[in-house]
TORTORVO-145500 format. One record per residue (C-alpha): residue number from 1; residue in three letters; x negated, y negated, z negated. Coordinates in steps of 0.1 Angstrom, whole numbers, plus 5000, padded with zeros to 4 digits. Layout:
{seq = NUM type = ALA X = X Y = Y Z = Z}
...
END
This chain:
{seq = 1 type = UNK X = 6198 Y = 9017 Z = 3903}
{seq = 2 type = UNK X = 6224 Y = 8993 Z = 3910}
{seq = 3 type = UNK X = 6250 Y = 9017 Z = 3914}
{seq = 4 type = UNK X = 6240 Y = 9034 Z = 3880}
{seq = 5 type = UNK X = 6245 Y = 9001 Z = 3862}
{seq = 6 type = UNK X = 6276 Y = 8994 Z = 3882}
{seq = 7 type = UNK X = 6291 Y = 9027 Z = 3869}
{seq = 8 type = UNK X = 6275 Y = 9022 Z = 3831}
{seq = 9 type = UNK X = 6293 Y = 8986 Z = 3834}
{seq = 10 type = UNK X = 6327 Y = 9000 Z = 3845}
{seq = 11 type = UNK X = 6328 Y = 9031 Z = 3816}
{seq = 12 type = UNK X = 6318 Y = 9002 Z = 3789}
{seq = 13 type = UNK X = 6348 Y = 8981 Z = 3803}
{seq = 14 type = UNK X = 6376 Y = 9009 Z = 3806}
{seq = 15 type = UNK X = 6365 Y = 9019 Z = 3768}
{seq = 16 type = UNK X = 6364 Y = 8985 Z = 3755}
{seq = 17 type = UNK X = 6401 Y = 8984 Z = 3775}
{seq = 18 type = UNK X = 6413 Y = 9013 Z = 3758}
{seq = 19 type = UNK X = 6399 Y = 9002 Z = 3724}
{seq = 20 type = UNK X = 6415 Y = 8968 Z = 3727}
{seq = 21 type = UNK X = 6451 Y = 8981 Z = 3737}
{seq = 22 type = UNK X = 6447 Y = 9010 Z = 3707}
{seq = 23 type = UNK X = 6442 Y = 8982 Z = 3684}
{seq = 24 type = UNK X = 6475 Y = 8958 Z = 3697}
{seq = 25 type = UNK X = 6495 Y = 8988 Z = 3692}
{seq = 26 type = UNK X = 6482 Y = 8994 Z = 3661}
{seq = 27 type = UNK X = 6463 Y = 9022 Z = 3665}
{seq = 28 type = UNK X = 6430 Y = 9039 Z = 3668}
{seq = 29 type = UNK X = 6399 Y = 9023 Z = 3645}
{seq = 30 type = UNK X = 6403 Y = 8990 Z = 3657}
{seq = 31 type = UNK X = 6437 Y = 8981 Z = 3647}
{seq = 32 type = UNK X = 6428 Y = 8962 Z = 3610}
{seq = 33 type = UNK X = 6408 Y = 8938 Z = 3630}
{seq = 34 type = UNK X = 6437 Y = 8924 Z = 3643}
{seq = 35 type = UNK X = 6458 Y = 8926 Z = 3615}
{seq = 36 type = UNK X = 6483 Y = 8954 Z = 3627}
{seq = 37 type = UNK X = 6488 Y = 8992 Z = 3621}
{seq = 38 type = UNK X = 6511 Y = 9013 Z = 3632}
{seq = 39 type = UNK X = 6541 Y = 9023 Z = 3600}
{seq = 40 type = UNK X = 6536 Y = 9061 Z = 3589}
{seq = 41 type = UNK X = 6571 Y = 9070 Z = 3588}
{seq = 42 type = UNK X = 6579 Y = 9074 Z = 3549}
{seq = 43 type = UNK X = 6595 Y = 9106 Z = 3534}
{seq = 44 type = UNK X = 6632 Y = 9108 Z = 3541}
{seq = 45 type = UNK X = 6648 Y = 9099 Z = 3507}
{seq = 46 type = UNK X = 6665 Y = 9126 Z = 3488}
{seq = 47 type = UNK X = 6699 Y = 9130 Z = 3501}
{seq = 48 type = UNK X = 6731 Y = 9113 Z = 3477}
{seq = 49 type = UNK X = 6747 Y = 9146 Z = 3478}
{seq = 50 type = UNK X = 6750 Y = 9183 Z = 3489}
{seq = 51 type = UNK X = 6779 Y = 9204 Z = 3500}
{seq = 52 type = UNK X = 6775 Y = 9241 Z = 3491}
{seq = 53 type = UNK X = 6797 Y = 9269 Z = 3504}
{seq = 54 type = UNK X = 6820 Y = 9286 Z = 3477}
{seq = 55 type = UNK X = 6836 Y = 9308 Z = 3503}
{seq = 56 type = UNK X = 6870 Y = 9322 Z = 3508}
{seq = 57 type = UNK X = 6891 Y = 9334 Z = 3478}
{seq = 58 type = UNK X = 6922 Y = 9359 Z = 3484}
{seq = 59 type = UNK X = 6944 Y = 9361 Z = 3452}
{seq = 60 type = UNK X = 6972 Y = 9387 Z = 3453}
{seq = 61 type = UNK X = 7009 Y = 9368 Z = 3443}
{seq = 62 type = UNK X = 7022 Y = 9394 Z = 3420}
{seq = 63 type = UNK X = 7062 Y = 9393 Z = 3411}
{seq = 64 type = UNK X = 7082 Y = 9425 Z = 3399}
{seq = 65 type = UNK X = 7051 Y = 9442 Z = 3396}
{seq = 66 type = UNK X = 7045 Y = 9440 Z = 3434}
{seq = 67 type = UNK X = 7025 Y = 9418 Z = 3454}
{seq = 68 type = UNK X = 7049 Y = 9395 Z = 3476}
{seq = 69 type = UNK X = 7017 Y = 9378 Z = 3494}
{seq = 70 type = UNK X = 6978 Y = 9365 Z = 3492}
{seq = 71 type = UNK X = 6973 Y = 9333 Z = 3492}
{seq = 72 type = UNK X = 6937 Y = 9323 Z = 3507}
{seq = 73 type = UNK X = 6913 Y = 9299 Z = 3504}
{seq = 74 type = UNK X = 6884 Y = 9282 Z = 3519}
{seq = 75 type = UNK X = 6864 Y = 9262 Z = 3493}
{seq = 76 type = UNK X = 6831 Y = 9240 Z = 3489}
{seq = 77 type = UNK X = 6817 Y = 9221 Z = 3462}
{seq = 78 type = UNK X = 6800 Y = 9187 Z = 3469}
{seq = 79 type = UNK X = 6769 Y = 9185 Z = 3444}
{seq = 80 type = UNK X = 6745 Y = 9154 Z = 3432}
{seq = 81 type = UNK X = 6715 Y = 9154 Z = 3454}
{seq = 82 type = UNK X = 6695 Y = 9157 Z = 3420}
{seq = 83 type = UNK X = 6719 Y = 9185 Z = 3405}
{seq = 84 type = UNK X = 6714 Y = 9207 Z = 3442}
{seq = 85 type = UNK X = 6691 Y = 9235 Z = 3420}
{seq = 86 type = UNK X = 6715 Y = 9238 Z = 3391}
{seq = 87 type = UNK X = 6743 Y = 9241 Z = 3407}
{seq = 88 type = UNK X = 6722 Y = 9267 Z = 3430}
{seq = 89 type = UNK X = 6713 Y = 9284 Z = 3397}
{seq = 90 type = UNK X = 6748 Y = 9281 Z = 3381}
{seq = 91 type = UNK X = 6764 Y = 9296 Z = 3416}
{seq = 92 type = UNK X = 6780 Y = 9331 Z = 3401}
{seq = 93 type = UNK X = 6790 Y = 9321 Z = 3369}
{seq = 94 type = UNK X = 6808 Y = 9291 Z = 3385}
{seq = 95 type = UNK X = 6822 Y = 9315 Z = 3411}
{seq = 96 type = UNK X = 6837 Y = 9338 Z = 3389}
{seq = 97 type = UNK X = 6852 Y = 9310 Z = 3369}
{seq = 98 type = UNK X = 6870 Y = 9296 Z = 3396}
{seq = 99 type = UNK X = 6881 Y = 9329 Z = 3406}
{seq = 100 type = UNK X = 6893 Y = 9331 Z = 3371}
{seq = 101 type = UNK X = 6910 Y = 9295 Z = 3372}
{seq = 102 type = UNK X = 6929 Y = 9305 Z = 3407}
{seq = 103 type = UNK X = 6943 Y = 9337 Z = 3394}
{seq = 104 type = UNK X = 6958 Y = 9314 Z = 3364}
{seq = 105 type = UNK X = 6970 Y = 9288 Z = 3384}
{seq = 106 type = UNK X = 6983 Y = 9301 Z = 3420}
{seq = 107 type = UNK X = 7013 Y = 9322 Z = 3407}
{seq = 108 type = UNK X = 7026 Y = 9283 Z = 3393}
{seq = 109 type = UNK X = 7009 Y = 9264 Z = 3424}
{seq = 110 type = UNK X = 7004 Y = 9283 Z = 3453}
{seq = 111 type = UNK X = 7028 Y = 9266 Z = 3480}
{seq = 112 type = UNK X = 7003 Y = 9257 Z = 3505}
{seq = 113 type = UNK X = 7024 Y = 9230 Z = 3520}
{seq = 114 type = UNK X = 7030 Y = 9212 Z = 3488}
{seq = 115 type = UNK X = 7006 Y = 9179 Z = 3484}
{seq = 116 type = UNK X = 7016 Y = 9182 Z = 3446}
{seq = 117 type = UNK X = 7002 Y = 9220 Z = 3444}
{seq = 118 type = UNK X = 6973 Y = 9210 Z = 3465}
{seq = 119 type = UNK X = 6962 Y = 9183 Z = 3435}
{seq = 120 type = UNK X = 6966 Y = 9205 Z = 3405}
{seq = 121 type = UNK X = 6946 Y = 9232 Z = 3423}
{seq = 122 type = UNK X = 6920 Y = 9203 Z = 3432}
{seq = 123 type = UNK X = 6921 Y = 9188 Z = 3395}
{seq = 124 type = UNK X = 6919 Y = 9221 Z = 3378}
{seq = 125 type = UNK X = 6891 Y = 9236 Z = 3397}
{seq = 126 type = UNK X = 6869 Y = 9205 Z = 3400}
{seq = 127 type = UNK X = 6876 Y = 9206 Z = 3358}
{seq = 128 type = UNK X = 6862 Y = 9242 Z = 3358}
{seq = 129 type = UNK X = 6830 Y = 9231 Z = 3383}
{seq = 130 type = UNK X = 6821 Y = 9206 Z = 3362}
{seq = 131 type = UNK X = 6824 Y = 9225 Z = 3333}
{seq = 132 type = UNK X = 6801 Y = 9252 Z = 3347}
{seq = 133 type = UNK X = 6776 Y = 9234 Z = 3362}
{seq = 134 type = UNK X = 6771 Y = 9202 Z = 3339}
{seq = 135 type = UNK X = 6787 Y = 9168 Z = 3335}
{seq = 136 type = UNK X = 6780 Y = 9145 Z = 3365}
{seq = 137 type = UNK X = 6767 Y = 9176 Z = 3388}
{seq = 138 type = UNK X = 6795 Y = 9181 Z = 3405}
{seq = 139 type = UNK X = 6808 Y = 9153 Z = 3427}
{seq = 140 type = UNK X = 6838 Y = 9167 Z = 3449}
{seq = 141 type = UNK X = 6858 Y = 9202 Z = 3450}
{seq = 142 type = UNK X = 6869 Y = 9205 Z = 3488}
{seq = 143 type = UNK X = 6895 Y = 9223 Z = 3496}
{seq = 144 type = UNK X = 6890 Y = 9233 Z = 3530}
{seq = 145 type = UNK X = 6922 Y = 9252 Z = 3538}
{seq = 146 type = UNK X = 6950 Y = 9269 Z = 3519}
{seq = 147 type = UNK X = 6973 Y = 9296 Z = 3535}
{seq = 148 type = UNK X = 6995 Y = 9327 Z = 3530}
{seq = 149 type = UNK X = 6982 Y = 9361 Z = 3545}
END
């Protein structure tokens, strides 16, 4: 009989144990009687902005009615976090646009060494982005690489 109490007494005492350290971490069904519980990890906030993949544009240089060379490009668009499903939406019409913008401006600006080039390019397609996909949607057109094929 003693050994049955003995053994009764020692379960009660490791679950007592186990209840009491549960509740100083701040877990288990214990923890608001000592005042602390364990932080649920809150949702991630939205994120401050997006990039999205354009992809790579080829335009054809055309002089004397023959193409001299293709210039290339690499392009992304960084978008509002609240404008991500617009610009989503809006993602062919703005492509063709800019493909319509580069075959306007790259016979006048296509040296891809040229910092000067580089910023119309940048200036005249982020005006067409914006255009497409809505005032304040569209924070950043990145130019990831330019180059002659």
């Amino acid at each position: 009989m003693k050994k049955i109490a003995f053994i009764v007494i020692a379960l009660l005492l490791l679950a007592a144990g186990g209840l009491g350290g549960a509740a100083m971490l701040g877990m288990g069904p214990l923890a608001p009687l000592f005042g602390k519980q364990r932080d649920t990890p809150a949702a991630p906030p939205p994120p401050k902005h997006r990039v999205i993949t354009l992809g790579t544009y080829i335009i054809p240089i055309v002089q004397n009615h023959a193409i001299r060379r293709q210039i290339a490009m690499d392009l992304d668009i960084d978008v509002n976090g609240t404008a991500v499903e617009k610009a989503q939406a809006r993602m062919t019409p703005l492509k063709q646009a800019i493909l319509l913008k580069l075959y306007d401006i790259l016979p006048r600006h296509s040296d891809a060494h040229s910092s000067a080039d580089r910023e119309v390019i940048h200036d005249q397609l982020l005006k067409v982005a914006t255009d497409v996909v809505g005032e304040g949607a569209v924070r950043d057109v990145v130019i990831k690489s330019i180059y002659d094929r």
